[in-house]
C-alpha positions in Angstrom: -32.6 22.5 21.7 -32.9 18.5 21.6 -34.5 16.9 18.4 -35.9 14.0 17.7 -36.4 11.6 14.6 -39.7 9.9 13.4 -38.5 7.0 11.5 -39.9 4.5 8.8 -38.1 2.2 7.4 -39.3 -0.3 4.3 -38.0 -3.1 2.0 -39.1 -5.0 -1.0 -37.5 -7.6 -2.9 -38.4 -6.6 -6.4 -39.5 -8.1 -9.5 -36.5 -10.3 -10.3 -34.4 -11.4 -7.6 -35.4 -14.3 -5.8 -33.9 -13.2 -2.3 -33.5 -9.8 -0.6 -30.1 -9.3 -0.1 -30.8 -5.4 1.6 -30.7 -4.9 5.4 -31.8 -1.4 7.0 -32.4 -0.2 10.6 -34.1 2.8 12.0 -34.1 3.6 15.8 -34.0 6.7 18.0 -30.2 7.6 17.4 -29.1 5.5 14.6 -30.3 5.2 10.4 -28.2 2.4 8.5 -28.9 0.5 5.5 -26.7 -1.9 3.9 -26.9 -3.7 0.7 -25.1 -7.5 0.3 -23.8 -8.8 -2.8 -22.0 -12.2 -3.5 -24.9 -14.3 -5.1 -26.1 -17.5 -3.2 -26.7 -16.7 0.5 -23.7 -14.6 0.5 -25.1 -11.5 -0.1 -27.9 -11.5 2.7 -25.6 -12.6 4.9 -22.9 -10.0 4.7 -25.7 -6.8 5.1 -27.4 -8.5 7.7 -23.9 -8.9 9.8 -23.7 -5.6 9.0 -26.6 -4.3 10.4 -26.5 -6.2 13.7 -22.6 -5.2 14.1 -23.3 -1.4 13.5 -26.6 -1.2 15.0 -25.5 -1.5 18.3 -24.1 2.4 18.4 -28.1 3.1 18.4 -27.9 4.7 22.4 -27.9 8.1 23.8 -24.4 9.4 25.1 -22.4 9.2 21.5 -21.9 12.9 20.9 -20.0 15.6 18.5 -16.7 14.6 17.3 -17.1 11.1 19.3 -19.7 10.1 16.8 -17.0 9.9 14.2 -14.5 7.3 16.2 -17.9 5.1 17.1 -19.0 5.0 12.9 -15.6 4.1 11.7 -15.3 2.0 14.7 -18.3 0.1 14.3 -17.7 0.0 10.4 -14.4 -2.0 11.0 -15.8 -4.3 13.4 -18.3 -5.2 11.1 -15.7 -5.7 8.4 -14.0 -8.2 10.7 -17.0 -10.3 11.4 -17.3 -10.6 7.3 -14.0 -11.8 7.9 -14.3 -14.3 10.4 -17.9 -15.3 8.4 -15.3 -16.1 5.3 -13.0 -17.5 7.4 -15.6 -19.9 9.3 -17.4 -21.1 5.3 -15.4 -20.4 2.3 -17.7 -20.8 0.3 -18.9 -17.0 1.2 -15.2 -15.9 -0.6 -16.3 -12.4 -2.4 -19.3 -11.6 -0.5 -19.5 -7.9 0.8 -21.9 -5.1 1.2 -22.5 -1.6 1.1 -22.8 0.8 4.3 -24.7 4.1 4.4 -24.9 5.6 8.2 -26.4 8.2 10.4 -25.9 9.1 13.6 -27.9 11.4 15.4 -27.4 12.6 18.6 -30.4 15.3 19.5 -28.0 18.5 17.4 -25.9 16.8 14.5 -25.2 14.3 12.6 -22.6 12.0 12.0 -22.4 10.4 8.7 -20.3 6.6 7.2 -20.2 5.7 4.2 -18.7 2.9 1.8 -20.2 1.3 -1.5 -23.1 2.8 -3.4 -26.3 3.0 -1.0 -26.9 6.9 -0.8 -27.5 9.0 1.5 -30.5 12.3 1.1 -31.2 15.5 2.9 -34.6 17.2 1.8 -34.3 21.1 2.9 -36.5 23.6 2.3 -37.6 22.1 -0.9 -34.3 21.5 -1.8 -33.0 17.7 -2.0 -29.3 17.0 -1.7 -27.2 14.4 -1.8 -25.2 13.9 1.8 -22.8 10.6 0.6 -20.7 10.7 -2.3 -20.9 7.1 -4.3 -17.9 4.9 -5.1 -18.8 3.7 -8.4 -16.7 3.8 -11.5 -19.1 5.7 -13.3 -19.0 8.1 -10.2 -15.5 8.9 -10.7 -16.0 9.2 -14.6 -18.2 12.2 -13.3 -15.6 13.6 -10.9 -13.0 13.2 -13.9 -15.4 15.4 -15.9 -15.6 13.0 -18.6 -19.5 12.0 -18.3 -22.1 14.3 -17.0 -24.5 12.9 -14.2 -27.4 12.5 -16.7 -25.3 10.0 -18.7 -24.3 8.7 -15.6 -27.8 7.8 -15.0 -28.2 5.6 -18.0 -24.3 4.6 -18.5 -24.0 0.4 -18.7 -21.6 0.3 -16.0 -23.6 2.3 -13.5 -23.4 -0.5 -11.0 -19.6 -1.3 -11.2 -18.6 -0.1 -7.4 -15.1 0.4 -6.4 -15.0 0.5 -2.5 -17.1 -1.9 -0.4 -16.9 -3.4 3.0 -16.1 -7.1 2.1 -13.6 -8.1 4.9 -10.4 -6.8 3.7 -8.3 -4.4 5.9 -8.8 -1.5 3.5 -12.1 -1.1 4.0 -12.5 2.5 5.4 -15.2 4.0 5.4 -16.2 8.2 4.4 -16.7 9.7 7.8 -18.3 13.5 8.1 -20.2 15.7 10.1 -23.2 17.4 9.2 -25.3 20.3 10.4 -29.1 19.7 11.4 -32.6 21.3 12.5 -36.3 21.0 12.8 -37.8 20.5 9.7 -35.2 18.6 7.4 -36.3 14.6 6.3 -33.6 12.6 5.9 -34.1 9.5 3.8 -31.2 6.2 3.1 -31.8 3.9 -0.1 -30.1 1.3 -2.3 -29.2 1.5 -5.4 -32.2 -0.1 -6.3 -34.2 3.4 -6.2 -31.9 5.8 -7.4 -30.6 3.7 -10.7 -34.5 3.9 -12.0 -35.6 7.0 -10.3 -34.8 10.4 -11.1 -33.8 13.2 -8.4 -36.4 14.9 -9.4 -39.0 12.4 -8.7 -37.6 11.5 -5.5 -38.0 15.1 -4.5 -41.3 15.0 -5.2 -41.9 12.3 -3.2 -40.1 13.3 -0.2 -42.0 16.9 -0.5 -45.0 15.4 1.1 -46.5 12.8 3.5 -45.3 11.2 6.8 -42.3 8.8 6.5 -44.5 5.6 6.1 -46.2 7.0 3.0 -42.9 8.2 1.9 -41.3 5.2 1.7 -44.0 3.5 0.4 -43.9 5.6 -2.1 -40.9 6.0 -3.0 -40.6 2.1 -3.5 -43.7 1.8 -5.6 -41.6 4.3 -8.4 -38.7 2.3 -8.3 -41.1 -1.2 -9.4 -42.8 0.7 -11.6 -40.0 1.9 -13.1 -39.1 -1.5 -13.7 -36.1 -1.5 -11.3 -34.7 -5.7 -11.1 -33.0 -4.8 -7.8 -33.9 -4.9 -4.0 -35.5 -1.8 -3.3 -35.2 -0.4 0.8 -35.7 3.3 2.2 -35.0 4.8 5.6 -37.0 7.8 5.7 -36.9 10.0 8.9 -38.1 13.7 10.1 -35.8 16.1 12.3 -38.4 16.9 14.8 -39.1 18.9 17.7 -41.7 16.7 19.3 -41.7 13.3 20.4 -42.0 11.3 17.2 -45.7 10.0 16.2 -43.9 6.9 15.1 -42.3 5.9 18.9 -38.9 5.4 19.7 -39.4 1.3 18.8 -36.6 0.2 16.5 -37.3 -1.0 13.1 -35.3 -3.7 11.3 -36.0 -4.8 7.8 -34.6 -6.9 4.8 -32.6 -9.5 5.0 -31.5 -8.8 8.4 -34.9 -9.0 9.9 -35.7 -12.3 7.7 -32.5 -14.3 9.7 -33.4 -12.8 12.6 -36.4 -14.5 12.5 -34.8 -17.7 10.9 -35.9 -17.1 7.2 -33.5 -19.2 4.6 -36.2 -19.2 2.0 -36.5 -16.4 -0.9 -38.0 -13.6 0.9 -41.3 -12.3 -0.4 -42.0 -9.0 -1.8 -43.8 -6.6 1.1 -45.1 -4.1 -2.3 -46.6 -4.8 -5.7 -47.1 -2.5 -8.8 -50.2 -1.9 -10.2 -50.2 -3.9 -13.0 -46.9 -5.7 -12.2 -48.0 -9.7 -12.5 -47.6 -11.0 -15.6 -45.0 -8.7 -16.1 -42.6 -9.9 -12.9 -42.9 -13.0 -14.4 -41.8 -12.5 -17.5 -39.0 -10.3 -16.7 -37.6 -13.3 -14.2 -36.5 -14.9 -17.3 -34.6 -11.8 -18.7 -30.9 -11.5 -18.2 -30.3 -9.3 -14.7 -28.1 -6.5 -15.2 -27.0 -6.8 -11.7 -25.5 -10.1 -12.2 -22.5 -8.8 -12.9 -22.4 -6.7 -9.7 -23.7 -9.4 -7.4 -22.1 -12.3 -9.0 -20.1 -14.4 -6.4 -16.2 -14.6 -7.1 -15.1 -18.5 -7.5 -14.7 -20.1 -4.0 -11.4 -20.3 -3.0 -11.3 -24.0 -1.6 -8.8 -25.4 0.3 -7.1 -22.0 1.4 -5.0 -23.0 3.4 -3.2 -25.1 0.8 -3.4 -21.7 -1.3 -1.5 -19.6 1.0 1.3 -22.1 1.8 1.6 -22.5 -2.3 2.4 -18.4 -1.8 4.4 -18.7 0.8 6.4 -21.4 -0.9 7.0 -19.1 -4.2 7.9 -16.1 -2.2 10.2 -18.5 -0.2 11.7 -19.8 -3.4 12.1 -16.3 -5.0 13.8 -14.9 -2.0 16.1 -18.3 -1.9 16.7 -17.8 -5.9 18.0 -14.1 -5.8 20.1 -14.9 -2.6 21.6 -17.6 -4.5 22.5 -15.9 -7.5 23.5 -12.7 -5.8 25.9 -15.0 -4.1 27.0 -16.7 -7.4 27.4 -13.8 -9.4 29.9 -12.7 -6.1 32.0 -16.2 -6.9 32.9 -15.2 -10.0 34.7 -12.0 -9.2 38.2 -11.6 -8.4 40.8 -9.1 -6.0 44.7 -8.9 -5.6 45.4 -8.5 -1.6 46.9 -9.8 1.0 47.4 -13.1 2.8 49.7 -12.2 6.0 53.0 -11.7 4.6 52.5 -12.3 0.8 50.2 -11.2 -2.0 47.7 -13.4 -2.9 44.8 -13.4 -5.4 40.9 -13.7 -3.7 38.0 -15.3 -5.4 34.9 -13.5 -4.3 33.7 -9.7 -2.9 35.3 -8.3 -0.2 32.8 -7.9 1.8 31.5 -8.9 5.3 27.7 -10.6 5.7 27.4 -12.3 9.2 27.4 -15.8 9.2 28.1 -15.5 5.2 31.8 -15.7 3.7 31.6 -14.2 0.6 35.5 -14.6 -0.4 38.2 -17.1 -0.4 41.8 -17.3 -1.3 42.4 -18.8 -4.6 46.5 -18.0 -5.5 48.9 -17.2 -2.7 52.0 -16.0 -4.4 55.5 -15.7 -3.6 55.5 -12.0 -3.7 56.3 -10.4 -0.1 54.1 -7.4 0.7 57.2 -5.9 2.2 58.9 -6.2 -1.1 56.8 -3.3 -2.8 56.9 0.3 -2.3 54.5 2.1 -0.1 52.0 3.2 -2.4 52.2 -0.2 -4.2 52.0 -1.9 -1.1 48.9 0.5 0.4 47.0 -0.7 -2.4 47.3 -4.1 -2.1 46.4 -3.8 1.5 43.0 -1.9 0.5 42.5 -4.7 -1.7 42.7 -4.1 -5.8 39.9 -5.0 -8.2 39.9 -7.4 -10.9 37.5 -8.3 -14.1 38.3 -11.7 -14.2 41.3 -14.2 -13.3 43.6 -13.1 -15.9 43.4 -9.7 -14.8 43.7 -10.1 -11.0 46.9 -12.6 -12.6 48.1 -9.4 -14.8 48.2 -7.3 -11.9 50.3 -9.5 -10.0 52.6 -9.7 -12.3 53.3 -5.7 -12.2 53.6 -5.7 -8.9 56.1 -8.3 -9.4 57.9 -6.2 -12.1 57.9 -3.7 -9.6 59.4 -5.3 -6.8 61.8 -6.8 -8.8 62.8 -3.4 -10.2 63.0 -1.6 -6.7 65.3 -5.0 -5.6 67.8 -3.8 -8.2 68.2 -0.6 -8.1 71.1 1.0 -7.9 72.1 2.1 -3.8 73.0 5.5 -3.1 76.8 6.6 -2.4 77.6 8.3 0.7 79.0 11.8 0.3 82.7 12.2 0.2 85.0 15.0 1.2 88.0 15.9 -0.6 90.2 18.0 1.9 92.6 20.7 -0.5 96.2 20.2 0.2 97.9 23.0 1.7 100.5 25.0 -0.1 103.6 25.4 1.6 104.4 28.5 3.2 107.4 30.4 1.6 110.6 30.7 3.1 111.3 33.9 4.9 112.7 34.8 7.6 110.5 33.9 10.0 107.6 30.9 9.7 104.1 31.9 8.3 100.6 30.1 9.4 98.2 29.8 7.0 94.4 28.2 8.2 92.9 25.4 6.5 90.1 25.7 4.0 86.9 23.9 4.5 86.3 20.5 2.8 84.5 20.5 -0.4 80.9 17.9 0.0 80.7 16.7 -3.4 76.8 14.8 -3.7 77.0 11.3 -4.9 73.3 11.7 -7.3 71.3 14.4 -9.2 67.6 15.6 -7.8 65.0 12.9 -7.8 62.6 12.6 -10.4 58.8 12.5 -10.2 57.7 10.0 -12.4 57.9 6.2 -11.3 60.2 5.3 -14.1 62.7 6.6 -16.3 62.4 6.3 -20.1 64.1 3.2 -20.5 61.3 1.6 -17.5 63.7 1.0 -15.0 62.1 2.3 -11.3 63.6 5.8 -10.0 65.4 4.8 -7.0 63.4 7.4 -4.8 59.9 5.8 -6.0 60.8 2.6 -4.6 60.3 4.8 -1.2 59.1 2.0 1.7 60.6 -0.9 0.7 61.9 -3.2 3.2 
């Protein structure tokens, strides 16, 4: 079965502020409210590009799990042209707003969210609350540290932490709901609900068509003595063609540029009662200063960014260079072709960077040293400092010096046993000759690359040439 929504949608500028910063829209397919912030003209500019970015997914044919990629996708592109609205007059720097979205499309709903605006379903009697706010005092009641009725009073109740103000992490909550005949869905700022109870918006929403309803509902926020702009979106999940038509409504700031307003808008509602006592509290300090307060223009941004650039620049030039002159104070022993020779520097390789130099060639022949000594000085042997790269030269000099005298092995000798003559009898007697007697000209090598008294054991001095 196909619904249908009967929409109202109404704002008011309140008691205090001068201009109505809240935008809200209300078609066939599509409820969205949005409330600016930024002080100046900031704020009514940023809900009212909002609204005309977003309100363009109000069409038939955006259905199920589609509705989801069309909200976040027409929540981004909004973001963007707050960008390009920064971009174009800087003196808009720090202006934002708050989105609250539904989509319908005849069987569910598809809800986007960002900021503090707040999303209701009433429900056979029951009123809940469809978006989740993202407030600071909101997540002190997630935490568990404040319950919702302090919440209600607590001094930073406007403080919001996510908001759709042009910067690239402005994502919006994105879910899908379940809905039928009978439910009223209604979308307010925070204007309602910071003065209002729950429970009285329940019993508002109970009764009436959505035009009383939101009149209604607006007249208990003034009374209440709410300072803020004050908009509803009320709407009925129908089975009929709605009483109200299928003619969009577009309201608050939004509708105010539309038409060419720049002036402070006037208020559409008035409490009983309420003169004397909107004009005294004009005077008062707003609460929602603080929360709508623009940041400090950022003039001359351009020049601002390059300054950035030109730090980072500086900080990546500064660590290269002492990186590379913290490398020019280290030392190693290798070699330089046939010789040893003492390198000032890191041996290692950086394209286009050399990162070592020769600083001592010595007179020390590589072929001179053993083969261990000699593999080592090829690999390249670490030094703390100068003197020590100087010390270890100076035992590999020791070393060479020590393998160029030692002593050079004798060749074995044979010592042939005379023959004893053969006695004299009668007849001659042959006697064969013993083998020769190999007598070794040294004792089993030794281990260790010295003897006692430090002279080199012939056999460590292996490799020399």
């Amino acid at each position: 079965m196909t619904l249908s929504l009967d929409y109202a949608a109404l704002s008011d500028v309140g008691r205090v502020r001068r201009n109505n910063e809240d935008s809200a829209y209300a078609g066939p397919y599509l409820l969205l409210l949005a409330d600016g912030m930024g002080g100046a003209a900031a704020g009514e500019v940023a809900s009212a590009a909002a609204v005309q970015v977003i309100r363009r997914l109000d069409k038939p044919g955006i259905t199920g799990a589609d509705m989801m990629e069309a909200l976040a996708g027409a929540v981004h592109r909004a973001n963007e042209r707050l960008s390009e609205l920064v971009e174009e007059d800087p003196e808009r720097e720090g202006m934002g707003s708050t989105v609250t979205a539904l989509l319908f499309d005849g069987q569910e709903l598809g809800l986007a969210h960002l900021g503090d605006s707040r999303a209701y379903r009433m429900r056979d009697g029951q009123l809940q609350q469809l978006s989740h706010d993202h407030t600071f005092v909101q997540s002190l009641v997630d935490e568990g540290r404040i319950s919702k009725e302090e919440a209600f009073t607590h001094p930073h109740r406007n403080l919001i932490l996510r908001v759709l103000d042009g910067r690239p992490d402005s994502d919006p909550d994105l879910e899908m709901l379940d809905v039928r005949a009978g439910d009223r869905l209604m979308l307010c700022s925070d204007g309602l609900p910071d003065y209002v109870s729950d429970k009285v918006i329940a019993t508002s929403m109970a009764e009436g068509t959505p035009d009383s309803v939101v009149v209604d509902l607006i007249t208990h926020a003034l009374e209440a003595g709410s300072n803020d702009n004050v908009t509803c979106v009320v709407a009925d999940v129908i089975e009929t063609e709605p009483t109200s038509g299928t003619q969009p409504q577009l309201v608050g700031a939004a509708a105010e540029l539309a038409q060419g307003g720049t002036g402070p808008a006037t208020s559409t509602l008035r409490a009983q009662g309420g003169g004397e006592a909107a004009g005294g509290a004009a005077g008062d300090f707003d609460p929602e200063e603080l929360r709508y307060a623009p940041r400090a223009p950022k003039r001359f941004l351009w020049l601002r960014r390059l300054a950035v650039l030109a730090v980072l620049l500086g900080l990546v030039i500064g660590g290269g260079w002492f990186a590379y002159s913290w490398t020019q104070k280290q030392y190693y022993v290798g070699t330089d072709g046939d010789y040893v020779a003492i390198f000032k520097g890191v041996d290692e390789q950086i394209p286009g960077l050399t990162l070592s130099s020769m600083y001592e060639k010595q007179t020390l022949q590589v072929d001179k040293l053993p083969t261990y000594s000699r593999e080592q000085v090829e690999g390249t042997i670490q030094a703390d400092d100068l003197s020590a790269a100087r010390s270890i030269v100076s035992e590999l000099q020791r070393t060479a010096e020590e393998c160029a005298t030692k002593p050079t092995p004798k060749p074995p000798t044979t010592t042939p046993k005379p023959s004893t003559p053969p006695a004299t009898t009668g007849r001659p007697v042959s006697t064969p000759p013993k083998s020769p007697v190999t007598t070794p000209a040294s004792t089993a090598p030794s281990t260790s690359p010295s003897s006692p008294n430090g002279t080199v054991n012939p056999d460590d001095c292996d490799g020399v040439r």
